[in-house]
C-alpha positions in Angstrom: -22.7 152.3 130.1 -25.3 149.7 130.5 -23.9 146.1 129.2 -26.7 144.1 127.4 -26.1 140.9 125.5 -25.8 140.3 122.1 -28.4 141.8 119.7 -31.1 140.2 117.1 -29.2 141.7 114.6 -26.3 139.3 115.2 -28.5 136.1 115.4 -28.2 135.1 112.2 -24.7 135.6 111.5 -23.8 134.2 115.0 -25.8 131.0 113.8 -23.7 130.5 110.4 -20.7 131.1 111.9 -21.9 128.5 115.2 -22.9 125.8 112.7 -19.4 125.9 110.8 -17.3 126.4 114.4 -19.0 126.6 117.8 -6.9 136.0 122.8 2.7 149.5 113.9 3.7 145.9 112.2 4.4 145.7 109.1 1.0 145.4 106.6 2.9 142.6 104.5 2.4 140.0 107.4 -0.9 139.4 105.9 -2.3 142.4 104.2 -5.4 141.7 101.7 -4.1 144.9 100.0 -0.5 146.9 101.1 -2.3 150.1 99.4 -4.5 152.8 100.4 -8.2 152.2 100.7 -8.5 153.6 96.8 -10.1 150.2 95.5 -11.2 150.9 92.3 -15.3 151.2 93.6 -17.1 153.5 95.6 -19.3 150.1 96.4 -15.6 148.6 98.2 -15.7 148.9 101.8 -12.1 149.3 103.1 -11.5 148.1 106.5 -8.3 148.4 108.8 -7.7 145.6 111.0 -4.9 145.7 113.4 -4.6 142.4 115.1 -2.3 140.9 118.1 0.1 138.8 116.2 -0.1 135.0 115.7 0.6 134.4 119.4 -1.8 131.2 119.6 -3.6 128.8 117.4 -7.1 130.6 118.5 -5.4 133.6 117.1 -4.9 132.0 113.8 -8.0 131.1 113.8 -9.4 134.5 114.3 -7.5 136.2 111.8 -8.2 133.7 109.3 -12.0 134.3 110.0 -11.6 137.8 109.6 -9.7 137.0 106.2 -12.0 134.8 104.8 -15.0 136.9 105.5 -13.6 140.9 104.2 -12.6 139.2 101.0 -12.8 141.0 97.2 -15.4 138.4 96.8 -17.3 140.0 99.6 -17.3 143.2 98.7 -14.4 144.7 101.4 -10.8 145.3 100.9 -8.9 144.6 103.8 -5.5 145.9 105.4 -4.2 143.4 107.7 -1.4 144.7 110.1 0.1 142.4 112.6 1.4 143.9 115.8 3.4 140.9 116.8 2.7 141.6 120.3 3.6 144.8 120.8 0.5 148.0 121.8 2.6 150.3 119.8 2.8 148.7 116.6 -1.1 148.7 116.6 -0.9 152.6 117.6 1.1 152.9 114.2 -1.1 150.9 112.2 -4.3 153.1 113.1 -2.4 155.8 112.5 -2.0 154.7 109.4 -5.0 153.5 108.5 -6.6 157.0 109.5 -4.4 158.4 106.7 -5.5 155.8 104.3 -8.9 157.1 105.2 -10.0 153.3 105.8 -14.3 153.0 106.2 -14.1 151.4 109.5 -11.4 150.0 112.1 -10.9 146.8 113.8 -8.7 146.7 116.9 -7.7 143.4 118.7 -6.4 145.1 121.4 -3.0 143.7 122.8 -3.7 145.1 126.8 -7.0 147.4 127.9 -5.4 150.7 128.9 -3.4 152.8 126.8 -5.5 153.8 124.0 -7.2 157.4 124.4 -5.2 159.6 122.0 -5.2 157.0 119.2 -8.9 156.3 119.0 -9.4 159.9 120.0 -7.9 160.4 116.1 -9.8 157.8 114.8 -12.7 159.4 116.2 -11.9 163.1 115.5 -11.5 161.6 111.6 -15.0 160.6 111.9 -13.9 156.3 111.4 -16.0 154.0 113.6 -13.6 151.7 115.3 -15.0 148.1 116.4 -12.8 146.4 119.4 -12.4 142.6 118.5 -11.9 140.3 121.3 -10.3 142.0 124.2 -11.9 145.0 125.9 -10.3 148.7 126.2 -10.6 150.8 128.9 -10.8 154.3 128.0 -11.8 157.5 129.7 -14.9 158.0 126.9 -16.5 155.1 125.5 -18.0 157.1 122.6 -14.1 156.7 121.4 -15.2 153.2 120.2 -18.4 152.2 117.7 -18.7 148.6 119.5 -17.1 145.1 120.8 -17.4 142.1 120.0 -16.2 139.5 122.0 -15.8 136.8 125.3 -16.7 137.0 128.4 -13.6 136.2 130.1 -14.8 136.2 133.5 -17.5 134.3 133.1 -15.2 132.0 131.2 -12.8 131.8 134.7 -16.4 131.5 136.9 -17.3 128.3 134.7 -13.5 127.2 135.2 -13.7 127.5 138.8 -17.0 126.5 139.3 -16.6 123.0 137.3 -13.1 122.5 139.3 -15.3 122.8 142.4 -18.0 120.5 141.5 -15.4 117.8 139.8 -13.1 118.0 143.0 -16.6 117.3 145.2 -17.4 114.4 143.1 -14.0 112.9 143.5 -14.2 113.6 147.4 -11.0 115.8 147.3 -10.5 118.1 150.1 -9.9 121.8 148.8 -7.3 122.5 150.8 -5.8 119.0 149.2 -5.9 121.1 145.3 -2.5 123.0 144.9 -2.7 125.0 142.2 -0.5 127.0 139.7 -2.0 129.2 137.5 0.2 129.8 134.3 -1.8 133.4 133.1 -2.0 134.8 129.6 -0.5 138.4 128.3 -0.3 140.1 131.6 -3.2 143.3 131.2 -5.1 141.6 128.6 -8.7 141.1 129.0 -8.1 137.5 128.6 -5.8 137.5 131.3 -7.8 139.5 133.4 -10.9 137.7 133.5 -9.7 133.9 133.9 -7.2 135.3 136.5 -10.3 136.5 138.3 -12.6 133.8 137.9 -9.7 131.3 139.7 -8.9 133.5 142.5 -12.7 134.2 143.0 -13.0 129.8 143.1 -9.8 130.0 145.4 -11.2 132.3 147.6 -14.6 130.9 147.9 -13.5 127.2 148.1 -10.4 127.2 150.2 -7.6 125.9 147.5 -4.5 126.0 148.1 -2.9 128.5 145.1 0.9 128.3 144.8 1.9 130.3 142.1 0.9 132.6 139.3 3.2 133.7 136.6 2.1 134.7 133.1 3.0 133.0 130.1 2.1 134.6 127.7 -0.3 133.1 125.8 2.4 130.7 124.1 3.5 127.8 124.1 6.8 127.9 124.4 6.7 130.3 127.3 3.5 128.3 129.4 7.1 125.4 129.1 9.1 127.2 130.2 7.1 128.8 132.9 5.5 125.2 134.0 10.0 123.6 133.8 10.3 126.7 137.0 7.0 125.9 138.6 7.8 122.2 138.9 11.4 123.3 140.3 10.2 125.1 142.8 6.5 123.1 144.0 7.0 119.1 144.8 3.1 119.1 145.4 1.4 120.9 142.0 -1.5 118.8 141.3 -3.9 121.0 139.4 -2.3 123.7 136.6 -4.8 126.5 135.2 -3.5 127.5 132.1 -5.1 130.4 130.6 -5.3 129.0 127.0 -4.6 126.0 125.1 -0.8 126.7 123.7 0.2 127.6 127.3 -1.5 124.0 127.7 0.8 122.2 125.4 3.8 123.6 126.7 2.7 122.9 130.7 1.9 119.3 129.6 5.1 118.9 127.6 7.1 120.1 130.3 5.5 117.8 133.2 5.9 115.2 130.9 9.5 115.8 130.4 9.7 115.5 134.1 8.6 112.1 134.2 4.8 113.1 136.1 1.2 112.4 134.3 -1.4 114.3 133.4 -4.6 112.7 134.2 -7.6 113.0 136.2 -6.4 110.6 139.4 -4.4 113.1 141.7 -4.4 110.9 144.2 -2.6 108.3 142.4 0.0 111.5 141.6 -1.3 112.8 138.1 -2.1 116.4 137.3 -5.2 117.6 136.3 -5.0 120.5 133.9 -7.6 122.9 133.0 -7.3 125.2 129.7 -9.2 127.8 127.7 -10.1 128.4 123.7 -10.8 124.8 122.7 -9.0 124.4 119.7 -8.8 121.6 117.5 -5.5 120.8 119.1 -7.3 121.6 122.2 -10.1 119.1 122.4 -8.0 116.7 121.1 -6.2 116.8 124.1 -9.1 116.8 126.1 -10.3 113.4 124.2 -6.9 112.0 125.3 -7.3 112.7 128.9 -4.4 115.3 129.1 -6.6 118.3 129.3 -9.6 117.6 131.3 -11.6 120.8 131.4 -11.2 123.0 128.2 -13.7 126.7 128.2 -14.7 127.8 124.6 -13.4 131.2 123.4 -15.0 131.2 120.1 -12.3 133.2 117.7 -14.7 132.8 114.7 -15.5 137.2 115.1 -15.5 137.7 111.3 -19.4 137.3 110.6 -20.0 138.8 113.6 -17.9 142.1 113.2 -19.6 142.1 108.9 -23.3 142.5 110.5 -22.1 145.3 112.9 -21.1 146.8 109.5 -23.5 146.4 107.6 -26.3 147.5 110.5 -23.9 150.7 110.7 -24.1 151.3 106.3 -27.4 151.1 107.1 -27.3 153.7 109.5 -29.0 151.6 112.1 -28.1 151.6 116.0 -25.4 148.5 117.4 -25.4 147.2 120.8 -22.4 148.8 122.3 -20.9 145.2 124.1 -21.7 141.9 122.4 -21.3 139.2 123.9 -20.8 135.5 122.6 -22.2 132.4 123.6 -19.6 129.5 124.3 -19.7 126.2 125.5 -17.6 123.9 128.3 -16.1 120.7 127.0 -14.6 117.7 129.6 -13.3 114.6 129.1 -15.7 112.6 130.9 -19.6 113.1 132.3 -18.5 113.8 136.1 -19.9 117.2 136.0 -23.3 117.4 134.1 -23.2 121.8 134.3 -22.4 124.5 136.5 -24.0 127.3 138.2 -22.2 130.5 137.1 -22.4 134.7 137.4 -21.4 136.6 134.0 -20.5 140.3 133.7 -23.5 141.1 134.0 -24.1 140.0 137.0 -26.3 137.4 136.0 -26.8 134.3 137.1 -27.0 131.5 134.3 -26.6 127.3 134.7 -24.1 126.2 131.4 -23.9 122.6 130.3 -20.8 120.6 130.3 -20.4 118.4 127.1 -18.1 115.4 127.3 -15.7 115.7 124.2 -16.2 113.1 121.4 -14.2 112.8 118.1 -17.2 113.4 116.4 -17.3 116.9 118.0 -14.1 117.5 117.0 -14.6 116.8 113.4 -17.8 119.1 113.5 -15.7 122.2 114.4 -14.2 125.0 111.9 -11.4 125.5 114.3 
């Protein structure tokens, strides 16, 4: 399957949802309607969206994009399931909305493997499915319409790279960078990807990596994994945290242990790196407590709408989208960095110092 970035027909709806912005339960957790796709209209588009849980405020944000944009008002009537977590709640809910006999499905997928039977229904009932976010890995991609989505490993390259470039500029010997890496939801493509990217920056560079151990996306868990981590390592001066709640909690739990965050290691601070830039996220970068945070735009809802609509119209859809995103830091050190996507490609990406008034400019 040849991998090809995102198509015209997305521009437009990438570029409102850019200007405004820039990881089976039960249906009541947020269900636009707890019936059957019987809406009243032959005009209503009835879509099926299974997503993770509410793990992370980029999740939130995702759902509420998805929400907001397959409203009544719009035209669609959406059946929201959360999975809180779990791959076979989602299993359940597509099962489900099969039998509802749903227009389309939309599957955040909570890990990549694991999903062959399942979509093999879907696809056997003749209902595209579009993967949101996270990848799947299947044994026959025609089991899937499309994904939309990050590129996670290029998100970890630009991670790596801008640790490399910052370290250089501060004269810091690699093997003088002891790093823990507090992962997301082990399997994930999230997780995969950012895991990657560090050990690729570890490997190339020579730091010293202490420790991974996954936590989970959450914020309570990246605390309680970060409370261990400084039991057990006297030296920790870097933390990769695999999104921005695992953030909070790491920087809540060195605080708690009477160490800094910061950007002086040599004067005994931390320097923690995140992913998603939330509004919570940035803010923290502005502050100094988070000084590299990697965009993992959650704002899919537009995005998935013009793949539907291209597909009413019976038109073809790229099969991977991909989304552009941005690097934020909380000072000009590092101007960009060099770094390789999925697709083997070889790209230079700005780095954009974080100001309030960025902040305020953002949906999310």
């Amino acid at each position: 399957m040849k991998k090809r970035l995102l198509s015209v027909l997305l521009c437009s709806a990438m570029v409102a949802a850019m200007a405004v912005g820039c990881g089976g339960g039960s249906s009541d957790s947020g269900s636009s309607d707890e019936g059957g796709s019987d809406s009243g209209s032959s005009d209503v588009i009835t879509i099926g969206f299974s997503q993770v849980g509410a793990e992370s405020d980029w999740r939130t944000a995702n759902s509420e994009s998805m929400q907001d944009t397959f409203s009544e008002e719009n035209g669609y009537n959406l059946i929201f399931d959360d999975a809180q977590q779990k791959q076979e709640n989602q299993i359940t809910a597509i099962r489900n909305f099969i039998n509802q006999e749903v227009d389309y499905i939309l599957l955040a997928p909570v890990t990549e493997t694991g999903w062959d039977t399942v979509l093999q229904e879907a696809y056997d009932a003749d209902i595209p499915v579009i993967i949101v976010d996270r990848m799947v890995e299947v044994s026959n991609d025609d089991l899937y319409t499309t994904w939309i989505g990050t590129d996670s490993l290029l998100e970890g390259r630009k991670a790596a790279e801008w640790l490399n470039a910052y370290a250089t500029a501060k004269g810091w010997a690699p093997e003088d960078l002891h790093i823990v890496d507090i992962q997301g939801t082990i399997g994930s493509t999230a997780q995969i990807g950012r895991t990657q990217g560090l050990e690729e920056g570890v490997e190339k560079y020579g730091w010293d990596l202490l420790a991974q151990q996954t936590g989970e996306f959450t914020q309570a868990k990246g605390q309680e994994v970060m409370e261990s981590l400084l039991k057990q390592y006297d030296n920790i001066n870097v933390v990769y945290c695999e999104n921005d709640n695992e953030a909070f909690g790491a920087i809540d739990a060195i605080e708690a242990a009477g160490k800094t965050v910061g950007t002086d290691i040599e004067a005994g601070e931390i320097l923690v790196i995140s992913f998603d830039t939330t509004n919570a996220g940035l803010t923290d970068v502005l502050n100094g407590k988070i000084v590299c945070d990697v965009e993992c735009n959650p704002l899919h809802g537009p995005r998935a709408e013009a793949l539907i609509q291209a597909l009413e119209n019976g038109e073809e859809v790229e099969k991977l989208n991909y989304v552009d995103e941005e690097i934020f830091a909380f000072d000009n050190t590092v101007e960009s960095v060099t770094a390789v996507n999925s697709l083997d490609e070889e790209g230079e990406y700005a780095v954009t110092p974080i100001t309030q008034e960025i902040i305020d400019g953002r949906a999310y």
